[in-house]
PAZAPA-4460 file (N, C-alpha, C; in steps of 0.05 Angstrom, whole numbers, plus 32768, in hexadecimal, padded with zeros to 4 digits):
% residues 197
    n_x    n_y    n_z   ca_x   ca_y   ca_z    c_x    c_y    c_z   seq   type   mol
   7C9D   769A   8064   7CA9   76A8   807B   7CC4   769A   8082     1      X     A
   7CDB   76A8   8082   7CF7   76A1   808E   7CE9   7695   80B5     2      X     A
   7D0C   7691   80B6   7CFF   768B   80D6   7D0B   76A7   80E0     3      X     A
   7D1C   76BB   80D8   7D12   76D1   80E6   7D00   76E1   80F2     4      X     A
   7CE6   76DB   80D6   7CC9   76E8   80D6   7CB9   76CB   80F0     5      X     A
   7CBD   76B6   80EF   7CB3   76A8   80FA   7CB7   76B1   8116     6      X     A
   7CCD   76B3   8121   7CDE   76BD   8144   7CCB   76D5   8146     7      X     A
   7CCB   76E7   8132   7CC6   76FC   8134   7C9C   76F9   8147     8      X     A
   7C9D   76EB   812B   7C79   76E2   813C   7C75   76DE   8155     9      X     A
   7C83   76C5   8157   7C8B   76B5   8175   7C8A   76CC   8184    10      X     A
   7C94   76E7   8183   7CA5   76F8   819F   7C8B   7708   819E    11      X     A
   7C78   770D   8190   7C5D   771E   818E   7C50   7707   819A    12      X     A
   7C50   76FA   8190   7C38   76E2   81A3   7C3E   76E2   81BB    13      X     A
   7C53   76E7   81C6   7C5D   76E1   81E6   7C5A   76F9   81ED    14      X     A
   7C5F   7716   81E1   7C67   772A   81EE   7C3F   7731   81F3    15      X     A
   7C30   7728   81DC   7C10   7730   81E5   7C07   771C   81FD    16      X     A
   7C17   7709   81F9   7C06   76EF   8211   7C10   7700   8237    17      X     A
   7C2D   770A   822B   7C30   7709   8249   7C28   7730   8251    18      X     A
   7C19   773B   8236   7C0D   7755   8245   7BF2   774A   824C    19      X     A
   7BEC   7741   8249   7BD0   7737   8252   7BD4   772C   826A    20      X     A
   7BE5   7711   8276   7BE8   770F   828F   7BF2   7729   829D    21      X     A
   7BFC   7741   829C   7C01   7755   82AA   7BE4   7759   82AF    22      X     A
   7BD0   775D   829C   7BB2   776D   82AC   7BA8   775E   82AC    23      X     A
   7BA1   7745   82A8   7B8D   7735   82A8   7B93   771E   82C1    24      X     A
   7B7E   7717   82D5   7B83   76FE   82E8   7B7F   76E9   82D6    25      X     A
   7B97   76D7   82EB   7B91   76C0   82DD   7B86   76A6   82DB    26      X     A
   7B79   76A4   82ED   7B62   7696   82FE   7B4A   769A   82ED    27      X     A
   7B3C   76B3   82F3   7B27   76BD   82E8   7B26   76C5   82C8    28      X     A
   7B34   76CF   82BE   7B32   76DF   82A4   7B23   76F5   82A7    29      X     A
   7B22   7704   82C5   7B23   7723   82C7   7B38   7732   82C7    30      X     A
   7B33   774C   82C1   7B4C   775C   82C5   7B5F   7762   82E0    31      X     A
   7B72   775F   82E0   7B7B   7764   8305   7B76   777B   8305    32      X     A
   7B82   7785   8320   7B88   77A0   8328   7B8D   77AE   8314    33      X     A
   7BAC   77A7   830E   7BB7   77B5   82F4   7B9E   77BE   82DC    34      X     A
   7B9F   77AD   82D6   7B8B   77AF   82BB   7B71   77C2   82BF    35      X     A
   7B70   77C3   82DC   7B4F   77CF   82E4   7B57   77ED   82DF    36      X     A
   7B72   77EC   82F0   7B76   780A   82F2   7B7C   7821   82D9    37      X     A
   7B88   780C   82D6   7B90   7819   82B4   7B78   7822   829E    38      X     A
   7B69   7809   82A0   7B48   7813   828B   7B3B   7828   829C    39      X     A
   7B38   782D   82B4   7B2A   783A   82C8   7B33   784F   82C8    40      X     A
   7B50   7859   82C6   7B57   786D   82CC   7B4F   7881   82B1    41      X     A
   7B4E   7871   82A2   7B4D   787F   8285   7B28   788E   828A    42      X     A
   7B1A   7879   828F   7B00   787B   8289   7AFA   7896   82A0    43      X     A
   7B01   788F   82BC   7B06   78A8   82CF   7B06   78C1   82C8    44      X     A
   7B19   78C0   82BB   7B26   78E4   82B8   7B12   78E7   8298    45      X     A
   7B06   78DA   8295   7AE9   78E0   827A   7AD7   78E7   8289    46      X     A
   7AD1   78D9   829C   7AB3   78E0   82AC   7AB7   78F5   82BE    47      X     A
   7AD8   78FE   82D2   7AD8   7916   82D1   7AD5   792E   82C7    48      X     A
   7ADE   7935   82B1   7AE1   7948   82A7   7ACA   7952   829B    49      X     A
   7AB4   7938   828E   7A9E   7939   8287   7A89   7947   82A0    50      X     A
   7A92   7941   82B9   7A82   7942   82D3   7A87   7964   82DF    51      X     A
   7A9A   7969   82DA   7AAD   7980   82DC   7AA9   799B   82BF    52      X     A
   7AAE   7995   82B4   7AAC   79A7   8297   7A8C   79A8   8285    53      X     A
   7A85   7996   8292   7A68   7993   8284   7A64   7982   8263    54      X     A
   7A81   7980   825D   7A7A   7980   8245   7A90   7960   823B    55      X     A
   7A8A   7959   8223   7A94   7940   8221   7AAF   793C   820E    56      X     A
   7AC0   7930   8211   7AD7   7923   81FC   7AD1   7916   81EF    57      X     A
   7AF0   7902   81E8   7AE7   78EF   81DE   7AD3   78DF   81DB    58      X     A
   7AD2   78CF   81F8   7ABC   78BF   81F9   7AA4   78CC   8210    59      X     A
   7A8E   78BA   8204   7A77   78C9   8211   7A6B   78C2   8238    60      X     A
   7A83   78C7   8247   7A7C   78BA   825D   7A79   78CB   8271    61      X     A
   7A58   78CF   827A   7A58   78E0   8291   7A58   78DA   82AD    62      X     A
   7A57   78C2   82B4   7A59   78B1   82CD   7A68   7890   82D1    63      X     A
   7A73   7885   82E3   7A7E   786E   82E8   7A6E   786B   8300    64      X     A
   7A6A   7851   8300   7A5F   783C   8320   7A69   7825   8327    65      X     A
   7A72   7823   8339   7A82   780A   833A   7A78   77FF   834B    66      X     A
   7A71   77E4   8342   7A6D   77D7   835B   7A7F   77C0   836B    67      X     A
   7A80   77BC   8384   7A93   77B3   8390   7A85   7792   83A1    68      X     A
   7A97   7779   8393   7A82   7765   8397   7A90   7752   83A3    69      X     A
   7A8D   7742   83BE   7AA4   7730   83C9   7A8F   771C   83D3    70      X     A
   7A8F   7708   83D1   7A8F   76F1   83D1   7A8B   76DE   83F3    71      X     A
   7A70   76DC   83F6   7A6F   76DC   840F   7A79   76C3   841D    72      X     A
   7A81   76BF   842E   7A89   769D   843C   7AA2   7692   842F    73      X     A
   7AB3   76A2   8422   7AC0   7699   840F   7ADE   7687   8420    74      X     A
   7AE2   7694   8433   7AF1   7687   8445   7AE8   7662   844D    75      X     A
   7ACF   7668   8454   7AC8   7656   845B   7ACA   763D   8446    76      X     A
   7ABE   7648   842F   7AC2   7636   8418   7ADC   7621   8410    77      X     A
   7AF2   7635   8416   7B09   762C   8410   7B13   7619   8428    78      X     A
   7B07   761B   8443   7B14   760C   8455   7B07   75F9   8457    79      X     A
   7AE3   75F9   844E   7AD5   75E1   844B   7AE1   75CB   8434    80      X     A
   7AE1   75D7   8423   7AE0   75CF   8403   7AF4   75C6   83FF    81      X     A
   7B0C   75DA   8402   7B2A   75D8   83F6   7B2B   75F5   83E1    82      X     A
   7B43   75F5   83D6   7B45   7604   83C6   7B45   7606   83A5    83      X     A
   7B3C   75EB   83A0   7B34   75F4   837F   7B1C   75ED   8383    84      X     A
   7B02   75EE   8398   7AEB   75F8   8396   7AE9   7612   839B    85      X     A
   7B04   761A   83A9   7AFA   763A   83B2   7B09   7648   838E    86      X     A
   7B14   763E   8386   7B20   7644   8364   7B0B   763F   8353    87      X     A
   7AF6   762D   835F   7ADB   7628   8342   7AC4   7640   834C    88      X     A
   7AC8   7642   8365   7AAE   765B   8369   7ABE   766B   835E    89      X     A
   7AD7   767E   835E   7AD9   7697   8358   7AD9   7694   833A    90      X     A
   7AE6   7681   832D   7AD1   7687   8307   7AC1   7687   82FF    91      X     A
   7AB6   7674   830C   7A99   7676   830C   7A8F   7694   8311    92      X     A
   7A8E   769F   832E   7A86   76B1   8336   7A8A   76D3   8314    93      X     A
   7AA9   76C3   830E   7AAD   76DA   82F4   7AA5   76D6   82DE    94      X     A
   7AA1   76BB   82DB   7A90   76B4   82C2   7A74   76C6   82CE    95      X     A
   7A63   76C0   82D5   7A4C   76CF   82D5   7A52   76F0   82E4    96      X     A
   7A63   76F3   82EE   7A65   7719   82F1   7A70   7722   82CF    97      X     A
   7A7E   7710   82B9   7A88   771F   82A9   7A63   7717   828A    98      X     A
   7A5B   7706   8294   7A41   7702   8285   7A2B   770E   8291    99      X     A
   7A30   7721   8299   7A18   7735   82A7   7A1D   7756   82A9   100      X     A
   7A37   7758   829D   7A45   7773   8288   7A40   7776   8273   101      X     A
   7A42   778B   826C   7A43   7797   8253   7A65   7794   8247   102      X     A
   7A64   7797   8235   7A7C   7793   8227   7A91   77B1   822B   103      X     A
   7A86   77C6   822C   7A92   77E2   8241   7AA0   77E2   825C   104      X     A
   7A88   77D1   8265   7A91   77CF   827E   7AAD   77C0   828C   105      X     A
   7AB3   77C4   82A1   7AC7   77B0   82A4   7AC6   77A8   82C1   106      X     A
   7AD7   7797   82C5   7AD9   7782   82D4   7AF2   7772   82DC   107      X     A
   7AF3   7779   82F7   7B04   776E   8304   7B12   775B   8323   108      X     A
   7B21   7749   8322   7B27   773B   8336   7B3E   774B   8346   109      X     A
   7B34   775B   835E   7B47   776B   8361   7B58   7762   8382   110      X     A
   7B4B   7748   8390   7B51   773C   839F   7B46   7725   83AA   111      X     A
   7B4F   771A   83B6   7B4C   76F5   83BE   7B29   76F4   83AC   112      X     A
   7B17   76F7   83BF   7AFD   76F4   83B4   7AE8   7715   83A9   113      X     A
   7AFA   7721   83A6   7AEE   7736   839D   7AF1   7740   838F   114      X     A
   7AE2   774E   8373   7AD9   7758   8362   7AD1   7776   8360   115      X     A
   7ADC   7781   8348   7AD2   779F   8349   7AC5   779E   8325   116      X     A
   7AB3   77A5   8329   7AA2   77AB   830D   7A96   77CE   830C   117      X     A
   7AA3   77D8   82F1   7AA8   77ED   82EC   7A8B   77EF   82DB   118      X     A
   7A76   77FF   82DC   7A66   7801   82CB   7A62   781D   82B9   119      X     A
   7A69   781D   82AC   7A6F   7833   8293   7A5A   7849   8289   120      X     A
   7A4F   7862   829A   7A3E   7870   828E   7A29   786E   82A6   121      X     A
   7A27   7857   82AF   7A0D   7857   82BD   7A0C   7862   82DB   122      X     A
   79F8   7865   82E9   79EE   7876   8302   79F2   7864   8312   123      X     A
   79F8   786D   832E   79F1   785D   833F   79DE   784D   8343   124      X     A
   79BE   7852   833A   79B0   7842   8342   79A2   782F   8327   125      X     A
   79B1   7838   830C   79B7   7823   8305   79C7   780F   8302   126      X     A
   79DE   781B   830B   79F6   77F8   8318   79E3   77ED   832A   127      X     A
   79DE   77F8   8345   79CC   77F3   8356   79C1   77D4   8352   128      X     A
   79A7   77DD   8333   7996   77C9   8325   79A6   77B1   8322   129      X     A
   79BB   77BB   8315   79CC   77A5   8307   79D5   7798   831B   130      X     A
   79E3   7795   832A   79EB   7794   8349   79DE   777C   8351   131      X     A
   79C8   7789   8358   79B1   7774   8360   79AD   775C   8352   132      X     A
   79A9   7767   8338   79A6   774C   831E   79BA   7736   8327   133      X     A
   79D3   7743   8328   79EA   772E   8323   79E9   7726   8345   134      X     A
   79EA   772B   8356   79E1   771D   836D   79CF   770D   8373   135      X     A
   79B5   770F   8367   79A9   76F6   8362   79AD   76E4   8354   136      X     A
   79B7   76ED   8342   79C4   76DF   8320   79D3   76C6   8333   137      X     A
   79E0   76D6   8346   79FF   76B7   8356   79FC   76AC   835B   138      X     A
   79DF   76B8   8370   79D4   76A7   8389   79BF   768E   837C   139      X     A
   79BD   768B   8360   79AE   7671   8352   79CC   7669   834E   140      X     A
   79E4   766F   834B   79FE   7654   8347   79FE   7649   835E   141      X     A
   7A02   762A   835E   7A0F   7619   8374   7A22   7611   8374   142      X     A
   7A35   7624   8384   7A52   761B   8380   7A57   760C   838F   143      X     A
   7A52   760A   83A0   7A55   75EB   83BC   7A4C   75DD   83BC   144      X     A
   7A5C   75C3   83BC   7A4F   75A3   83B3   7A38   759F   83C3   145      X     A
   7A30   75A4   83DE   7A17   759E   83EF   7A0F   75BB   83F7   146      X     A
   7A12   75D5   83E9   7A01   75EE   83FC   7A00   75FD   83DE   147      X     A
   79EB   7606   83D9   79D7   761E   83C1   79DE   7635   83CF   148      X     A
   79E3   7639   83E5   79DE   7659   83ED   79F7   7664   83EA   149      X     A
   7A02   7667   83D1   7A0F   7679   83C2   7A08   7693   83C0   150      X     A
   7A20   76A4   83D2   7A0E   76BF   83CF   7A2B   76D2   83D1   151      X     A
   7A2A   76F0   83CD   7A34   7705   83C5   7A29   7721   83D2   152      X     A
   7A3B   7731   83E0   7A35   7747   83DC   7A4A   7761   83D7   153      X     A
   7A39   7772   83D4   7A3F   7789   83BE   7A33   77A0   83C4   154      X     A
   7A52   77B9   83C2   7A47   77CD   83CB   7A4F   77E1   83A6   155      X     A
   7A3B   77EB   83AA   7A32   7806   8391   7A3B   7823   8398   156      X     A
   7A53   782E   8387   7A56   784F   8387   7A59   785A   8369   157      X     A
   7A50   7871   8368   7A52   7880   8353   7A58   7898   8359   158      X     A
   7A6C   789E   8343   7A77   78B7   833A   7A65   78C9   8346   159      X     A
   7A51   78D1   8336   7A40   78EC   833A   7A38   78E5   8352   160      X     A
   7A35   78D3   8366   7A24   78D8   837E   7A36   78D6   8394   161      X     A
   7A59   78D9   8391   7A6B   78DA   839C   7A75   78F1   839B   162      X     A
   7A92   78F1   83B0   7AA3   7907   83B1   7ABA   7901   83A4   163      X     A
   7AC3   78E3   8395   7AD8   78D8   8394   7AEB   78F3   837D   164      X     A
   7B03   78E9   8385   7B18   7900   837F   7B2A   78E8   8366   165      X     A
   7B1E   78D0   836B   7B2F   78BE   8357   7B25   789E   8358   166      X     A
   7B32   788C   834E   7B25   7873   8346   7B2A   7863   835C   167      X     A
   7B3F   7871   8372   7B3C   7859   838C   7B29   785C   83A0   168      X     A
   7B20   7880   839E   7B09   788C   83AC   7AED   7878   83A6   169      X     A
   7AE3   7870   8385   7AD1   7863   838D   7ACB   784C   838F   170      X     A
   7AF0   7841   8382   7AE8   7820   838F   7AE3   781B   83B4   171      X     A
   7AF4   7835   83C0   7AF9   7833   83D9   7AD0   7835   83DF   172      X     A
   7ACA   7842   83DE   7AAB   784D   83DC   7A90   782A   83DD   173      X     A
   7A9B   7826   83BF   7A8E   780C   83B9   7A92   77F6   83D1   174      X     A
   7AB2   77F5   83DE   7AB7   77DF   83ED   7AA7   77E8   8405   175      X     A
   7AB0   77FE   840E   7A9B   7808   8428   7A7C   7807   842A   176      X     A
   7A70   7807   8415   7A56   77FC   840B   7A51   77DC   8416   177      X     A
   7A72   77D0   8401   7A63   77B5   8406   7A6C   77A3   8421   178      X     A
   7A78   77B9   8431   7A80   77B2   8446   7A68   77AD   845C   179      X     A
   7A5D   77C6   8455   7A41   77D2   845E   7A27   77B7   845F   180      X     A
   7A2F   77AB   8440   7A14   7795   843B   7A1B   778C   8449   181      X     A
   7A3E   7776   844C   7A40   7760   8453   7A3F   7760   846B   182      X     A
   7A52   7773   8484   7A4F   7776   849F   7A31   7776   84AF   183      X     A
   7A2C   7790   84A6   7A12   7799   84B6   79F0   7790   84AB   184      X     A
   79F4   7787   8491   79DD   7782   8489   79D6   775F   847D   185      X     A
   79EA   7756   8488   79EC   773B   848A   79E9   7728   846D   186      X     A
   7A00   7734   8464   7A10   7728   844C   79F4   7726   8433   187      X     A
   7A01   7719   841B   79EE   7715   840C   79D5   7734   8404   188      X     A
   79E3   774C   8405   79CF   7764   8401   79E3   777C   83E9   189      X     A
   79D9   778D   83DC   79E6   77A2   83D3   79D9   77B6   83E1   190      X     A
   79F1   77C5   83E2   79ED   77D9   83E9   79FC   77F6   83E1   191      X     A
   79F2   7810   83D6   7A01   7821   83CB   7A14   783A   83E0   192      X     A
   7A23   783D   83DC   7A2A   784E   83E5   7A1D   786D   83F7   193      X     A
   7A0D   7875   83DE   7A02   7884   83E5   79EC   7884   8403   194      X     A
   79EC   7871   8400   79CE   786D   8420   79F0   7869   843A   195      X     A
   7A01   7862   8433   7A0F   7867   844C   7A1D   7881   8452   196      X     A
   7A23   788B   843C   7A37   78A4   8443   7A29   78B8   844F   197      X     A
***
């Protein structure tokens, strides 16, 4: 290889490193916003049309559920702790939300302590399941040097058991869910959409 061909490499190595920081956080090694919306929107307008037309495209997707997962006390953490304990719970927290996906699925850090996980195909009340899993799944991490009660909650919406018109309709849905656990039902609960609307 000349060093033309060599520059040439160099500028692909940089130009792939820095599309990846466009969708990907960089804290976590979830997808941001960006990145969410973009895989989501695609997968969306599949499970519409499929939901709508009856019938399938490309790919085979008749439903999305998202669930919507934030991080309870998390304030507190950071003013107890400092802030690269409140930086070891949230990888942590994505290390085990992205080891409790399917490889379809996706996943994302879409603000300070909160998470949107896209689950691909499945029903509400099986994110629901899953939901649950991975909420107990947390609540055995100890992310605080002297307190176990590591906990999470999470609200559940799906496509078919919604009205959503688009992909902010059901993240908006999921948050109102998990607004639902964390406020009124005293944090640490899932809860789906559907039982509030």
């Amino acid at each position: 290889m000349d060093e033309k061909d060599n520059e040439i490499k160099k500028l692909k190595t940089e130009i792939a490193r820095l599309k990846k920081m466009v969708v990907k956080d960089e804290l976590t090694g979830c997808l941001n916003r960006r990145g969410l919306m973009g895989e989501f929107e695609a997968l969306f307008k599949e499970a519409q049309y499929a939901r709508h037309h009856g019938m399938k495209r490309k790919i085979d997707i008749d439903n999305l559920s998202v669930a919507f997962v934030d991080i309870d006390n998390f304030k507190h953490i950071n003013d107890t702790y400092g802030h690269s304990i409140g930086d070891r719970v949230l990888k942590l927290t994505a290390k085990k939300l992205r080891d409790s996906i399917r490889g379809l699925d996706l996943i994302s850090r879409i603000g300070g302590e909160e998470f949107v996980i896209v689950f691909v195909g499945a029903s509400e009340d099986d994110a629901f399941k899953k939901a649950e899993e991975i909420r107990k799944s947390i609540k055995g991490i100890c992310f605080m040097p002297d307190n176990c009660e590591d906990l999470i909650s999470i609200g559940v919406s799906s496509l078919k058991k919604s009205t959503a018109f688009d992909i902010m309709d059901l993240i908006f849905m999921a948050d109102k869910a998990m607004y639902e656990a964390k406020t009124n039902r005293g944090k640490n609960n899932t809860v789906k959409y559907s039982e509030i609307a």
